[in-house]
C-alpha positions as CSV (number, residue, x, y, z in Angstrom):
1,X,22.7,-31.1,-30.8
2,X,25.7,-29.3,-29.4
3,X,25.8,-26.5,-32.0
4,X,22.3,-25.0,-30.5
5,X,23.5,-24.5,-27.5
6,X,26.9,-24.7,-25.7
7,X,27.6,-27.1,-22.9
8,X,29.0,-23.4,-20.6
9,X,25.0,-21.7,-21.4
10,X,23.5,-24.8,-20.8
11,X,25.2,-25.5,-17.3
12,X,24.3,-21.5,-16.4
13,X,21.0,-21.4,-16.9
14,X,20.2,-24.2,-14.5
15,X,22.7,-22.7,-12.1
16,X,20.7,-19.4,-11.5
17,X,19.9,-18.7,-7.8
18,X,15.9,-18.7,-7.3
19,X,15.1,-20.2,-11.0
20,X,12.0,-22.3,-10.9
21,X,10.6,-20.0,-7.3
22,X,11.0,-16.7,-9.7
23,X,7.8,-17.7,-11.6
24,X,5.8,-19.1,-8.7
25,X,6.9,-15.9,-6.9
26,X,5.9,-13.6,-9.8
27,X,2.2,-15.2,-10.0
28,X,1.2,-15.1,-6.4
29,X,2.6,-11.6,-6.5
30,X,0.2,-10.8,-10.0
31,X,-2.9,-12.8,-8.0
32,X,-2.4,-10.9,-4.9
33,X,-2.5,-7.4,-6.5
34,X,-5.5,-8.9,-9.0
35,X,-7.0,-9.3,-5.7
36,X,-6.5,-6.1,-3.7
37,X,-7.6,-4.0,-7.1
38,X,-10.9,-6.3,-8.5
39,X,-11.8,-8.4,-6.5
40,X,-11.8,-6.6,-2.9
41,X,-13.1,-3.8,-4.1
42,X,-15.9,-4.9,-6.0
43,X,-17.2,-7.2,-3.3
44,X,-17.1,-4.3,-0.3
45,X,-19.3,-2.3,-3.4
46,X,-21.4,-5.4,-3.2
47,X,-21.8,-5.0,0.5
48,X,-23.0,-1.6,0.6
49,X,-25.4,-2.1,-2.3
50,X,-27.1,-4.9,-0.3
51,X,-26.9,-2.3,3.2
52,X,-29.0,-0.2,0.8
53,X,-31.5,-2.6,-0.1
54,X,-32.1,-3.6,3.2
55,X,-32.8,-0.1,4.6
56,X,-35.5,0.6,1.8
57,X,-39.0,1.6,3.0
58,X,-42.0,3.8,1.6
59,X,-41.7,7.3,1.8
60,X,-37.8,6.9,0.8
61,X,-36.8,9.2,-2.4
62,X,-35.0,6.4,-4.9
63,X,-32.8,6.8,-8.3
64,X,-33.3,3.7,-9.8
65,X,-30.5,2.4,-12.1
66,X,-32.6,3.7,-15.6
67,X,-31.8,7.3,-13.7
68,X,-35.5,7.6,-13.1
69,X,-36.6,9.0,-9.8
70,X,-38.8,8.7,-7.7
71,X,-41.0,8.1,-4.5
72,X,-41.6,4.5,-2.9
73,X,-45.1,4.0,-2.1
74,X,-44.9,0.2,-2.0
75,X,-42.1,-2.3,-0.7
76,X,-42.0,-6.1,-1.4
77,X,-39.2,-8.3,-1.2
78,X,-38.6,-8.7,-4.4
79,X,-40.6,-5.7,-6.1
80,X,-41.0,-1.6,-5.3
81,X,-43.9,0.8,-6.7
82,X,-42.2,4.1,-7.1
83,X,-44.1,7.2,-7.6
84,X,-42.5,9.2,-10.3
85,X,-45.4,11.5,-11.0
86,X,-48.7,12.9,-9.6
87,X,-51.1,9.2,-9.6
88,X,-48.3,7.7,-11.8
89,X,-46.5,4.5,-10.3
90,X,-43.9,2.1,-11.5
91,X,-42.9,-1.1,-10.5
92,X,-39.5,-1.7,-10.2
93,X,-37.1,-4.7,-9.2
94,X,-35.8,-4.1,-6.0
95,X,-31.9,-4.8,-6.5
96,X,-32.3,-2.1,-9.7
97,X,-32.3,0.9,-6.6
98,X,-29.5,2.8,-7.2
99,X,-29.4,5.7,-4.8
100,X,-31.2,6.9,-1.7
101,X,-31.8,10.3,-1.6
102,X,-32.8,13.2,0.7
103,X,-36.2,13.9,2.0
104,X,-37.4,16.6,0.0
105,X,-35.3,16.1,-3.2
106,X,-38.1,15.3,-5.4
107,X,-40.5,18.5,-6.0
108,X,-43.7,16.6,-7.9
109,X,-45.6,19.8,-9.0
């Protein structure tokens, strides 16, 4: 099976300096920036989403994650009634609060 591949290519490619830690080297190097632009990211956004929730209380003015907003009259652990008109309230989950906003952003007529 000489005529494939000479004996001189054969004996070269198995002579190459760093051959088989090239690859490992190359696949730590793709997990590490995987991590540093998905993962990490995504988990510090985690982190702040879950400060969020835990700083939620009635009176706060809320955009949920519909893009409705709203006044929270209500707080439960797991559920919020949000006042989104004049004696009209929803119930929302609470992990689907998107956004805090400013006292005195919501002007219910």
């Amino acid at each position: 099976m000489d005529f494939l591949i000479s004996a001189a290519n054969a004996q070269a490619a198995g002579a190459q300096p760093g051959g088989m830690m090239q690859p490992v080297f190359l696949m730590v190097a793709m997990l590490a920036l995987m991590y540093f632009m998905v993962i990490r990211p995504q988990s510090q956004k985690t982190k702040e989403h879950q400060a969020l929730l835990a700083k939620l209380e009635v009176g706060n003015e809320v955009v949920t994650a519909g893009g409705i907003l709203g006044r929270i009259t209500k707080a439960g652990d797991t559920y919020l009634s949000i006042e989104i008109a004049k004696d009209v309230e929803i119930k929302v989950q609470r992990y689907q609060i998107a956004q805090v906003l400013p006292t005195g952003s919501i002007k219910n007529a």
